[in-house]
FIGU-422918 format. One record per residue (C-alpha): residue number from 1; residue in three letters; y, z, x. Coordinates in Angstrom, 2 decimals, padded with zeros to 5 digits. Layout:
<bamars>
+-----+------+---------+---------+---------+
! pos ! code !       y !       z !       x !
+-----+------+---------+---------+---------+
! NUM !  Ala !       Y !       Z !       X !
...
+-----+------+---------+---------+---------+
</bamars>
This chain:
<bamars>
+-----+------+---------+---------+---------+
! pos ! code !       y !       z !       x !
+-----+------+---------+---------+---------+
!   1 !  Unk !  000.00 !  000.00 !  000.00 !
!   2 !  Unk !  003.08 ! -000.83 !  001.04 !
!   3 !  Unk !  007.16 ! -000.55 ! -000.54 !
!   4 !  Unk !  010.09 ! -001.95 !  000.90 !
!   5 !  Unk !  013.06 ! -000.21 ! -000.10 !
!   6 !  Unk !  016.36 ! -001.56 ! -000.05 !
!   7 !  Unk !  015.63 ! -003.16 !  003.75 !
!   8 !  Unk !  015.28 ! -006.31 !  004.79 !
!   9 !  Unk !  011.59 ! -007.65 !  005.72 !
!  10 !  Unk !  010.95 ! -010.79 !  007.44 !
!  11 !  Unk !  007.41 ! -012.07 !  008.46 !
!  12 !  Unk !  007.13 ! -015.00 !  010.69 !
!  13 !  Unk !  003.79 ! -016.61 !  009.99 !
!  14 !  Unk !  000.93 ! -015.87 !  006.82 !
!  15 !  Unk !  000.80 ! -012.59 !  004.67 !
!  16 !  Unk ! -002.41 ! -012.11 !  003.31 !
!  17 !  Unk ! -002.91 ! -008.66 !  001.09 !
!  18 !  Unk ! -006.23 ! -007.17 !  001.90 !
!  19 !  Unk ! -009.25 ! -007.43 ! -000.82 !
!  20 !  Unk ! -009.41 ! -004.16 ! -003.04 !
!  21 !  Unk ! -006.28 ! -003.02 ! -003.72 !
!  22 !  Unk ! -004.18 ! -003.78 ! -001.93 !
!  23 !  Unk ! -000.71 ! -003.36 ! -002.94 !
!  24 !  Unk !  003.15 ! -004.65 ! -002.35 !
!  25 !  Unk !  006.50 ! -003.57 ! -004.15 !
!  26 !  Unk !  009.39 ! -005.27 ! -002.91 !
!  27 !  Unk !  012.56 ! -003.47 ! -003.45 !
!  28 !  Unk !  014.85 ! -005.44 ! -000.79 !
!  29 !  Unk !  014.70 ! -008.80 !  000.49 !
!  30 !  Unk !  011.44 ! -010.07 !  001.91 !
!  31 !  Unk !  011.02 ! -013.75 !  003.76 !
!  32 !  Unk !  007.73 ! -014.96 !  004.49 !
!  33 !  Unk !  008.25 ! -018.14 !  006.89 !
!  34 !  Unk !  004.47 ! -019.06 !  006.18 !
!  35 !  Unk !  002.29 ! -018.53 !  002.81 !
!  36 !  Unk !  001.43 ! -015.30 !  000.99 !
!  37 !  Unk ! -001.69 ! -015.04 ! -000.07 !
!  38 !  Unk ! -002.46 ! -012.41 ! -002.81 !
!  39 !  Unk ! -006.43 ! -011.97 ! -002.17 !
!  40 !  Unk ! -009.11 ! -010.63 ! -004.86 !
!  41 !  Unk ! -007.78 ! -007.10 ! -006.30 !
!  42 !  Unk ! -004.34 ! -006.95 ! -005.17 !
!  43 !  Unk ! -000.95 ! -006.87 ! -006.48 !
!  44 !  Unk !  002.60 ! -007.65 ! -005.76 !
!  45 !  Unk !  005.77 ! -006.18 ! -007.96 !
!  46 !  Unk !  009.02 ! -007.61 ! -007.11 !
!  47 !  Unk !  011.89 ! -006.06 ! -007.12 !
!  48 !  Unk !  014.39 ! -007.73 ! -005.30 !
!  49 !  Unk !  014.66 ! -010.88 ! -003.15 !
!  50 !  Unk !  011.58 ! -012.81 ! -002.35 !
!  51 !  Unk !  010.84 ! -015.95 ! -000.48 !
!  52 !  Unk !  007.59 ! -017.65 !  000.39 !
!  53 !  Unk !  006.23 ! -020.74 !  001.81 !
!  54 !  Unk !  003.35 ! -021.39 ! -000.70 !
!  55 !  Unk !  001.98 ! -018.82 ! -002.82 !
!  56 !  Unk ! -001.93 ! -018.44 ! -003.78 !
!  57 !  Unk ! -003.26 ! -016.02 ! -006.00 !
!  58 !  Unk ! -007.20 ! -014.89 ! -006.25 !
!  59 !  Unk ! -009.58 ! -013.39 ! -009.11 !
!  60 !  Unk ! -008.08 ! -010.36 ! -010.07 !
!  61 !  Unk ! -004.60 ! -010.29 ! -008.64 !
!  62 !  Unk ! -001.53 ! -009.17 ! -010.64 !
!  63 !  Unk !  001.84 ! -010.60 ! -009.65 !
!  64 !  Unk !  004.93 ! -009.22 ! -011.09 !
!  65 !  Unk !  008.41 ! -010.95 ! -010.88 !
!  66 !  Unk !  011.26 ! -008.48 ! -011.91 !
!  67 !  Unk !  014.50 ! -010.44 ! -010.02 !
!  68 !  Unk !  014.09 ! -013.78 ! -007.82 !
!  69 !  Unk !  011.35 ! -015.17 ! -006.74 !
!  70 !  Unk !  011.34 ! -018.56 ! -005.07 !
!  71 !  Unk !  008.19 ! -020.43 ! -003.44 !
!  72 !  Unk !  009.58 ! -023.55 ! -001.24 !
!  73 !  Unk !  006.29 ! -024.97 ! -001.69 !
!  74 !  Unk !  003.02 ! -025.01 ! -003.95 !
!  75 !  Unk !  002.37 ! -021.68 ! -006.07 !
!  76 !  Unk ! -001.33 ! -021.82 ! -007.28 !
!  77 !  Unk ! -003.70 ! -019.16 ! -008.77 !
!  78 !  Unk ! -007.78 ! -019.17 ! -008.84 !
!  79 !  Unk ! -010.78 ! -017.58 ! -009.89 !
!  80 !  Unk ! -013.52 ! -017.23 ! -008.12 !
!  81 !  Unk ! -015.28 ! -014.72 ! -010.81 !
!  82 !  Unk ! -015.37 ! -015.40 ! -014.67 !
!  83 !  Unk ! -013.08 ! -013.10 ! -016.18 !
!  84 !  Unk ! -011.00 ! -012.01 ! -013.39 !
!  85 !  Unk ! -007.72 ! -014.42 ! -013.44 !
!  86 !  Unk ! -005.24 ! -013.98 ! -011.46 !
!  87 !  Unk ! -002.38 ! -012.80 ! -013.53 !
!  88 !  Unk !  001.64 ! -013.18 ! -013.25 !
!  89 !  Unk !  004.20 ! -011.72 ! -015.03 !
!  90 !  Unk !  007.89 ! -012.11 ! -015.76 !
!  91 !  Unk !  009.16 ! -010.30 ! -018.83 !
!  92 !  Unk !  012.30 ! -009.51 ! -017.73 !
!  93 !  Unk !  015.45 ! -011.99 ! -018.94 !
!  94 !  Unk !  017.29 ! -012.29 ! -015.72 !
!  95 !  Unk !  014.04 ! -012.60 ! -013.64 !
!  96 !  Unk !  013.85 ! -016.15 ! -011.69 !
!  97 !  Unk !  011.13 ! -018.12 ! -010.55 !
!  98 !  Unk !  012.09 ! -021.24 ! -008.42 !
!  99 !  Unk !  009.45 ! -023.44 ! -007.01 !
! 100 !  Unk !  010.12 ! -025.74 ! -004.69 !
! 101 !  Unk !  006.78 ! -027.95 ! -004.75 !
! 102 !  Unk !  003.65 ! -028.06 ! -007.46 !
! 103 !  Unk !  002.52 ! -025.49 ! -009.70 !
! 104 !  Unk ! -001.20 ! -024.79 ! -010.85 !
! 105 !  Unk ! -001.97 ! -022.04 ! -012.27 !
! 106 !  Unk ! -005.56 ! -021.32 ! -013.35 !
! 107 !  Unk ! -004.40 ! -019.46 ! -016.62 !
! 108 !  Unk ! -006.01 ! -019.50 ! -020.20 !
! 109 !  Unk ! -003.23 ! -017.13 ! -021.66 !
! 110 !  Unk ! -002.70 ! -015.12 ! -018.32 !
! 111 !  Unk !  000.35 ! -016.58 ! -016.63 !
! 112 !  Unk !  002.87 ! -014.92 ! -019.11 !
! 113 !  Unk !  006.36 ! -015.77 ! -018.05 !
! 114 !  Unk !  007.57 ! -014.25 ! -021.35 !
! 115 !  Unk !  011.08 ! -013.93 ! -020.13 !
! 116 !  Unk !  013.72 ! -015.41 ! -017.46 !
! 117 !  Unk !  013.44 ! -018.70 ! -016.08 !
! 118 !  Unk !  011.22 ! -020.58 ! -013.94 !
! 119 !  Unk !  013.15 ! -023.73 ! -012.20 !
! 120 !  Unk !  011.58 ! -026.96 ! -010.47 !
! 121 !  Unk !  013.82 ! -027.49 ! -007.62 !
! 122 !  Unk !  011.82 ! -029.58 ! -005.25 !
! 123 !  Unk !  013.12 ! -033.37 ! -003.69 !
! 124 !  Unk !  010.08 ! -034.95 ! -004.74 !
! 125 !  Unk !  008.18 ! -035.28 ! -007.82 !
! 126 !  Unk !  006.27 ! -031.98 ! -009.10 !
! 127 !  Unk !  003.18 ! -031.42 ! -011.26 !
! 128 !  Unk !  003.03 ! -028.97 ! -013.28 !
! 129 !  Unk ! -000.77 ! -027.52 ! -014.64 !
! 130 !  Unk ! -001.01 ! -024.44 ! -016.86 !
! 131 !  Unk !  002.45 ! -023.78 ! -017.06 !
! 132 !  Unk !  003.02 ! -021.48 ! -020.49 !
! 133 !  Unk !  007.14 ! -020.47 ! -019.74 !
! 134 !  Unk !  010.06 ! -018.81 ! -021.37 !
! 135 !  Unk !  013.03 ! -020.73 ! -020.02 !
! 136 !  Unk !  012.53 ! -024.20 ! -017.83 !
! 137 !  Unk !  014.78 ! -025.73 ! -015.71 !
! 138 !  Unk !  014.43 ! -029.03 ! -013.88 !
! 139 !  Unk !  017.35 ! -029.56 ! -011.03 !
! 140 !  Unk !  014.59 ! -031.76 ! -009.13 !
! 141 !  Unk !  016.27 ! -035.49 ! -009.15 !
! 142 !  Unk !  012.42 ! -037.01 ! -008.31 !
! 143 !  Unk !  011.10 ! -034.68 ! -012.14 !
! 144 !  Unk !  008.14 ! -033.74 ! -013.05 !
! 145 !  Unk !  004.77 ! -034.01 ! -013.66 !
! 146 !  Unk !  002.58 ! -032.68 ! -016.49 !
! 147 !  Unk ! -001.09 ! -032.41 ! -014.92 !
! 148 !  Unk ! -002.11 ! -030.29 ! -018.29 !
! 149 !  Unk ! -000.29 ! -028.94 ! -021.59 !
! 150 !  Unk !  002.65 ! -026.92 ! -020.48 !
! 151 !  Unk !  003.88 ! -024.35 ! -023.49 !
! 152 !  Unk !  007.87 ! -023.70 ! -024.02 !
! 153 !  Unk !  009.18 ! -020.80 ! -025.75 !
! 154 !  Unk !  012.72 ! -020.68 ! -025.15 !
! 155 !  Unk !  015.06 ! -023.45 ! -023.56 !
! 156 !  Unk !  013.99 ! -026.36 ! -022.03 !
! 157 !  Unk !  016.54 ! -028.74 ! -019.86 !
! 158 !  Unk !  016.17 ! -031.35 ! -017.52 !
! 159 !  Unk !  019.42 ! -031.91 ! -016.47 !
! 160 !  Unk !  019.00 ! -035.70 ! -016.94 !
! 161 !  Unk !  015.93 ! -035.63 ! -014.67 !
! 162 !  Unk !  012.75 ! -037.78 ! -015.30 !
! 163 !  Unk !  009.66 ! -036.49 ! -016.27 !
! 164 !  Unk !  006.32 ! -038.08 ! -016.53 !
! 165 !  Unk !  003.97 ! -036.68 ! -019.57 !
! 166 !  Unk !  000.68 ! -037.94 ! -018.02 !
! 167 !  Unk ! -000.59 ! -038.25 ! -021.34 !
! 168 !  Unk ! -000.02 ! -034.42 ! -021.50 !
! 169 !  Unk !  002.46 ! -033.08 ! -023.54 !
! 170 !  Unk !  004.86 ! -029.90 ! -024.13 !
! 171 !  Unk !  004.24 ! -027.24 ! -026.97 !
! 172 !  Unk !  007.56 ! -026.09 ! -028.11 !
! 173 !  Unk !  006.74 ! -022.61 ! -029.88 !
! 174 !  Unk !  008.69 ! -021.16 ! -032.20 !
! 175 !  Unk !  012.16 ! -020.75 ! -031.14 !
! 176 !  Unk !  012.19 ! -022.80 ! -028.23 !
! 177 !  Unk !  015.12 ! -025.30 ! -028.13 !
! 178 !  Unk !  016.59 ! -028.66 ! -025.98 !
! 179 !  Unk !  019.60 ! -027.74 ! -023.24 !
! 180 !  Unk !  020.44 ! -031.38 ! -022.99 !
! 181 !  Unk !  020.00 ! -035.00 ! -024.18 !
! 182 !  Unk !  017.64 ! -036.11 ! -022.00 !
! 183 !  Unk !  014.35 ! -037.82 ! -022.28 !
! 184 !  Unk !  011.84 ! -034.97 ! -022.65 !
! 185 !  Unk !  008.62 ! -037.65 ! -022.72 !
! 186 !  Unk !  005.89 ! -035.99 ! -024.82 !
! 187 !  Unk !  006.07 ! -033.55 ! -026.97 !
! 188 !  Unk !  003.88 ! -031.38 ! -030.47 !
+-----+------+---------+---------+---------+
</bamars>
């Protein structure tokens, strides 16, 4: 277990938290210049600031975003036991989740961005699998990508930018709502 608290933390290369419980609460600002990797039974809850190169998440991990969390490159989550998802959370309405490359996250109901935002921010185009989202934001000029059904429950702007349905499409739930005119390519 480890907390960072109001300090700065920067780790130059991989952070891997151990198998079994092991666990990570950000309070400050932490830069990994390399991938975190959130192995089977662990957990991260941030707090504050956090930066990554990619971000993978094993059976059984929880991953909690309560303020900014960006990912330059590919965030992805896996199982390697049936039942034991890796799980992410962002329930809070001012928590952001920027990702600067693809997104696939092995889900079925467990990625629950219920609040904030999640923003595709990348220079080329990004897919997007198992995305189920509060707010979405693309400020990516190449779009995106639908690899599977993505589900919307609040606002959903492209900012003019393209996006490719794949023969996918976006679930708008109840409440969610268009931020601009542009062409939002398939949609139920």
């Amino acid at each position: 277990t480890a907390t960072t608290n109001n300090g700065n933390l920067v780790v130059n290369g991989n952070l891997a938290l151990s198998y079994s419980y092991g666990n990570f609460t950000n309070n400050g600002n932490t830069c990994v210049n390399g991938s975190l990797i959130l192995n089977e039974s662990t957990s991260l809850t941030n707090n504050g600031s956090f930066i990554a190169g990619d971000l993978s998440a094993k059976s059984a991990t929880s991953l909690t975003n309560n303020n900014l969390l960006t990912v330059k490159r590919d965030m992805t989550g896996s199982y390697t036991q049936k039942y034991f998802y890796p799980y992410f959370y962002q329930s809070n309405e001012n928590a952001v989740l920027r990702v600067g490359r693809n997104f696939d996250w092995y889900s079925s109901g467990f990625c629950q961005i219920t609040g904030g935002k999640v923003i595709f921010d990348g220079t080329e185009q990004q897919t997007v699998k198992e995305l189920r989202c509060y707010d979405l934001e693309v400020t990516n000029p190449a779009g995106i990508k639908y690899l599977s059904y993505i589900h919307l429950y609040g606002e959903y702007k492209l900012n003019g930018n393209p996006v490719d349905s794949n023969n996918c499409c976006a679930y708008l739930h109840s409440g969610a709502s268009f931020a601009d005119d542009s062409n939002y390519g398939r949609l139920y």
